[in-house]
C-alpha positions in Angstrom: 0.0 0.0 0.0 1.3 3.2 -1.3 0.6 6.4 0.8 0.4 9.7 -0.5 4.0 11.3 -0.6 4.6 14.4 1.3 5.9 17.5 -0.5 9.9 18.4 0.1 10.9 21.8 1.2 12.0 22.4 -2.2 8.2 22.0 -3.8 6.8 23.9 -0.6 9.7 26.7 -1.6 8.3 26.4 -5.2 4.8 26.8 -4.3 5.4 29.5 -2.1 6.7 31.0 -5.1 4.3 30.2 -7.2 1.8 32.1 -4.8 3.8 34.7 -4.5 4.2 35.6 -8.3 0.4 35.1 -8.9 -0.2 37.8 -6.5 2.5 40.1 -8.0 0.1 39.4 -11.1 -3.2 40.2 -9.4 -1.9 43.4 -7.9 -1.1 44.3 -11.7 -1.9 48.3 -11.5 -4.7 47.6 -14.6 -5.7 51.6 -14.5 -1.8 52.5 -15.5 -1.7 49.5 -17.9 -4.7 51.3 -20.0 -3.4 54.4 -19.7 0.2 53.3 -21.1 -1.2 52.1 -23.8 -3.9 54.2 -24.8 -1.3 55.8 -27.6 -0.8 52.6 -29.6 -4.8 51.1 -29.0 -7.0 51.2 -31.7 -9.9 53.6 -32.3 -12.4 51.2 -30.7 -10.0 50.1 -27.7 -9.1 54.1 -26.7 -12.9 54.2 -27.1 -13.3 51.6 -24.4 -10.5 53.2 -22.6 -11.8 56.1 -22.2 -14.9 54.7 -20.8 -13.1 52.8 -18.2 -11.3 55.5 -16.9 -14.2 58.0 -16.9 -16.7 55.9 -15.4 -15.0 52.8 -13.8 -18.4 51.6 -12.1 -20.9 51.7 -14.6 -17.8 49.6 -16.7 -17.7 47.0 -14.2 -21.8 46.6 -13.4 -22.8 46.4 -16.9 -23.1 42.9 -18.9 -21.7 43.0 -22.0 -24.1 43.0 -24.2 -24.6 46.4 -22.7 -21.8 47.0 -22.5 -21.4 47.1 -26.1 -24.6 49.0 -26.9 -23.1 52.0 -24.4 -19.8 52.3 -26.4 -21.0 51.3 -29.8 -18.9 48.3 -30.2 -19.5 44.7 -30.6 -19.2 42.2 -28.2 -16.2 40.6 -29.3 -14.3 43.8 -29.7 -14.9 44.2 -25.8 -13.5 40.9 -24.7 -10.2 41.0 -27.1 -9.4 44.4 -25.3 -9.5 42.9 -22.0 -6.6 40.9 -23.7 -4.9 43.8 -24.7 -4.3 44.6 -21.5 -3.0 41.2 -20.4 -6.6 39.9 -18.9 -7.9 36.9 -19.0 -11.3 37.7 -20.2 -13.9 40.7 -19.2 -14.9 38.9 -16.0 -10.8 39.4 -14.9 -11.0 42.9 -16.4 -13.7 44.0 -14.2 -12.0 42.3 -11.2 -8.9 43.9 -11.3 -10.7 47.4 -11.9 -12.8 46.9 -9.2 -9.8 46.1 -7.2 -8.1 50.2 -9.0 -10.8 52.0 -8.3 -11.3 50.8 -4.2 -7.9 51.7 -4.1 -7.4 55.2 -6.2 -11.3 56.0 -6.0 -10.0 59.9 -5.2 -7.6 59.8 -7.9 -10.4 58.7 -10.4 -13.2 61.1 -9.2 -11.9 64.1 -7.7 -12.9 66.5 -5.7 -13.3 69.9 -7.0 -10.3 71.9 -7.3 -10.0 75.7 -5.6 -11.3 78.2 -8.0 -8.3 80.9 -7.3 -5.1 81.2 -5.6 -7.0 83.0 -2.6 -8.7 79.8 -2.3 -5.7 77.4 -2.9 -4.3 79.9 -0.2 -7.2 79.9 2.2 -7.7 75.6 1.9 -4.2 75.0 3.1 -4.6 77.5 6.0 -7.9 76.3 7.3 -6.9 73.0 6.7 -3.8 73.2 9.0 -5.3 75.6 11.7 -7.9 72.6 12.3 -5.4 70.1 12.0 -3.4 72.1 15.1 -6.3 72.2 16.9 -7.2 68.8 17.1 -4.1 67.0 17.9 -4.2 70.3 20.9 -7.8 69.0 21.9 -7.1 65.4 21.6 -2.9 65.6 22.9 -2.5 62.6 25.7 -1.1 64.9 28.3 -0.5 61.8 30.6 1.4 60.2 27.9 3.2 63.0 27.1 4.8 63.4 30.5 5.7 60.0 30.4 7.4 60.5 26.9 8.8 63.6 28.2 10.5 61.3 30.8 11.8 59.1 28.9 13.9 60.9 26.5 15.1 63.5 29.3 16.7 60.2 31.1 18.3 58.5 27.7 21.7 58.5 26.8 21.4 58.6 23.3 17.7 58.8 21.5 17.5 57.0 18.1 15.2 58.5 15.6 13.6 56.2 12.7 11.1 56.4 10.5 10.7 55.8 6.3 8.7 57.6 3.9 8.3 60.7 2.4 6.8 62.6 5.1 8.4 60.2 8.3 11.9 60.5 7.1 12.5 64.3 7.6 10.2 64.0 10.9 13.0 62.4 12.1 15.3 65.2 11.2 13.1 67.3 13.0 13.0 65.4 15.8 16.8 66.0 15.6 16.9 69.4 15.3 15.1 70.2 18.4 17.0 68.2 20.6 20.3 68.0 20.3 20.3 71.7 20.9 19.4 70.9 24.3 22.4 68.7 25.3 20.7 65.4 24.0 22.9 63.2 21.7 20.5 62.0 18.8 20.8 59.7 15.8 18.7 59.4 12.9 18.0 56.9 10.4 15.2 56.6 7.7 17.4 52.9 6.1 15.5 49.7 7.1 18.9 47.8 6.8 20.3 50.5 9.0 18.1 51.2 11.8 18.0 47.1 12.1 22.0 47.7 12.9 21.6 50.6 14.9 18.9 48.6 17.3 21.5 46.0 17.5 23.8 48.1 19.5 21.3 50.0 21.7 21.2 49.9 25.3 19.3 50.1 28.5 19.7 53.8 28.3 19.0 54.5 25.1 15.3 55.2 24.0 14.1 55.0 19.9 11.3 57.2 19.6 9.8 55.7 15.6 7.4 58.4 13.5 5.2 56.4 11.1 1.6 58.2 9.6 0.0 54.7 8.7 1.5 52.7 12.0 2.1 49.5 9.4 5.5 49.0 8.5 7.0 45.8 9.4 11.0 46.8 9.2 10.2 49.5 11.1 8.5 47.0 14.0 11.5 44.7 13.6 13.8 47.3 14.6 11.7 47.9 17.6 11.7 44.9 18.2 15.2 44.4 18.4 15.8 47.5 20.6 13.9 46.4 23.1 15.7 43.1 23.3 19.3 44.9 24.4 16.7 46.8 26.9 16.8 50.1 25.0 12.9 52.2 25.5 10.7 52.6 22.8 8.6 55.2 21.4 6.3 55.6 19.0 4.4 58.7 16.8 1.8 57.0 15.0 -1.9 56.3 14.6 -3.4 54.6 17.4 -4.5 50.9 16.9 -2.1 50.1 14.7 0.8 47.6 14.7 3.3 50.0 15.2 1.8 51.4 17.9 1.1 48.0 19.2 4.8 47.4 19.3 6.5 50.0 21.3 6.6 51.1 24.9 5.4 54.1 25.3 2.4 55.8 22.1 2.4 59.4 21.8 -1.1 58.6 19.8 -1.2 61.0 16.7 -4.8 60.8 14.7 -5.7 62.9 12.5 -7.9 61.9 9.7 -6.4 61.9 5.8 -7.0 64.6 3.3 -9.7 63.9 0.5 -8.3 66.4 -1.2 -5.4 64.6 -3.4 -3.7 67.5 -4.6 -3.4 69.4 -1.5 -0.6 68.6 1.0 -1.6 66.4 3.5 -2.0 68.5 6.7 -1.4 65.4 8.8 2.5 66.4 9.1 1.1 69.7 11.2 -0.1 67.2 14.1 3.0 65.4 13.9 5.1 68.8 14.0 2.6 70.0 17.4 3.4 66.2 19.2 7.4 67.0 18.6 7.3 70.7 19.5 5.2 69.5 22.4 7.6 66.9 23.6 10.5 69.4 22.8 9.5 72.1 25.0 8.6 69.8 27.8 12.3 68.4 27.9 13.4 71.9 27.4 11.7 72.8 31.1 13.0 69.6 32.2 16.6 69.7 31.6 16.4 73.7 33.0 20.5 74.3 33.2 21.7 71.9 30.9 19.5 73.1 28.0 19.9 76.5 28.8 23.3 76.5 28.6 23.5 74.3 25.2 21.1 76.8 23.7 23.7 79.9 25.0 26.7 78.1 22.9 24.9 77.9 20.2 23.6 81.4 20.6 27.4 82.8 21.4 28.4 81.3 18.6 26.2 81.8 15.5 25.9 85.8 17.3 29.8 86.2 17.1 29.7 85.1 13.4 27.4 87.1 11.8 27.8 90.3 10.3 23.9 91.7 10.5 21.7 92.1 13.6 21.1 88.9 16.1 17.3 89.0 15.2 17.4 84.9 14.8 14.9 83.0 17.5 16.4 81.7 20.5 15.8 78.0 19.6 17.0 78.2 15.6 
């Protein structure tokens, strides 16, 4: 009796790849693919095209015998396009525009642009000023002191984060407190800031700045920190895994932009929760802040030739 033979890590390694590469194929951005080729479709595809992209869902619900009455096209001329762009038929098609439009529904259907520069000018300003006001009404003044606390007692504070708007956080983060006596290292490299955890200590803290809270190098690094003993902190959304991950949350929510041309205003209530945290440590260290900020001050004063009109702190 023969039983049934069990795969080898080789076929599970091949399967796994297998997996792997049919995802990479599912995730296939089908919006871009249309639009790439848009220049080289013919008259009827770029008809078709254009329907997609101006009204994804009424693409995808229609059958396509519909279909083909609302674009004036035969049926067969509907299916071989959704070969054209690497489908396997129209029910695939549909799929993986379904799967575009959940995605990049504000990048398909707008909202409606300012009408002047006064009201480009007054969007981001509103949009800001509320921004301010309700990381000050939600702020987690407990947390904060205990945040406070913790990078006032560390040795050396590591600052990571990734991303466009995370990775000059960081340098932020940096530029408020080393002028107060507090040795700080940044690093927005995944490779790196796994290193850099590797040698921390137990009086070392990592304070992390992440806007979505998901980003798994960024957990292992924690991770590791906080094996050698060092503290950890963490800027991020609230109930996500980063925020799962480290010590101590300074929670930062503050709902996305729908507008996908404007700046997100997000970064504001990231730039109140450092500026908090830096001010509080200022107060805290009293004497040995004061006097790092008079070096600095002594020395940028003795080298200018213009009048010392330059804020205390920068």
């Amino acid at each position: 009796m023969t039983g049934e033979r069990k795969p080898t890590l080789q076929h599970r390694r091949s399967d796994k790849r297998h997996e792997m590469q049919k995802k990479k194929v599912s995730s296939k951005d089908i919006l871009g693919l249309i639009i790439g080729r848009k220049p080289v479709f013919t008259k009827s595809q770029r008809m078709i095209a254009d329907a997609i992209l101006d009204e994804p869902h009424r693409f995808v619900e229609l059958p396509i015998e519909d279909l083909a009455a609302w674009l004036d096209v035969s049926v067969p001329t509907v299916t071989r396009f959704a070969r054209a762009v690497d489908c396997d038929g129209l029910k695939d098609l549909k799929l993986k525009i379904m799967g575009s439009v959940r995605i990049g529904a504000h990048y398909l259907e707008p909202a409606s642009p300012p009408g002047s520069i006064a009201e480009v000018a007054e969007r981001v300003s509103k949009r800001a000023q509320k921004t301010i006001a309700d990381m000050h009404d939600r702020v987690d003044l407990v947390r904060v002191e205990q945040v406070i606390d913790r990078i006032n007692a560390c040795r050396t504070l590591y600052a990571f984060g990734s991303g466009g708007v995370s990775s000059w956080l960081i340098s932020e983060i940096q530029n408020r407190f080393y002028r107060l006596g507090i040795r700080v290292i940044t690093c927005c490299d995944h490779q790196m800031q796994l290193m850099l955890a590797s040698t921390v200590d137990r009086d070392d803290a990592v304070i992390c700045c992440s806007l979505t809270g998901s980003n798994e190098a960024l957990e292992e690094a924690i991770a590791v920190a906080r094996e050698y003993g060092a503290v950890t902190i963490g800027l991020t959304a609230s109930g996500t895994p980063l925020a799962a991950a480290v010590d101590d949350l300074l929670p930062v929510d503050s709902p996305p932009d729908d507008d996908i041309l404007s700046p997100s205003s997000m970064r504001y209530a990231y730039l109140i929760a450092i500026d908090i945290l830096a001010y509080g440590v200022a107060i805290a260290r009293e004497e040995p802040g004061r006097e790092t900020l008079r070096r600095l001050k002594q020395q940028l004063a003795t080298r200018r030739n213009r009048p010392d009109v330059q804020p205390l702190c920068d």
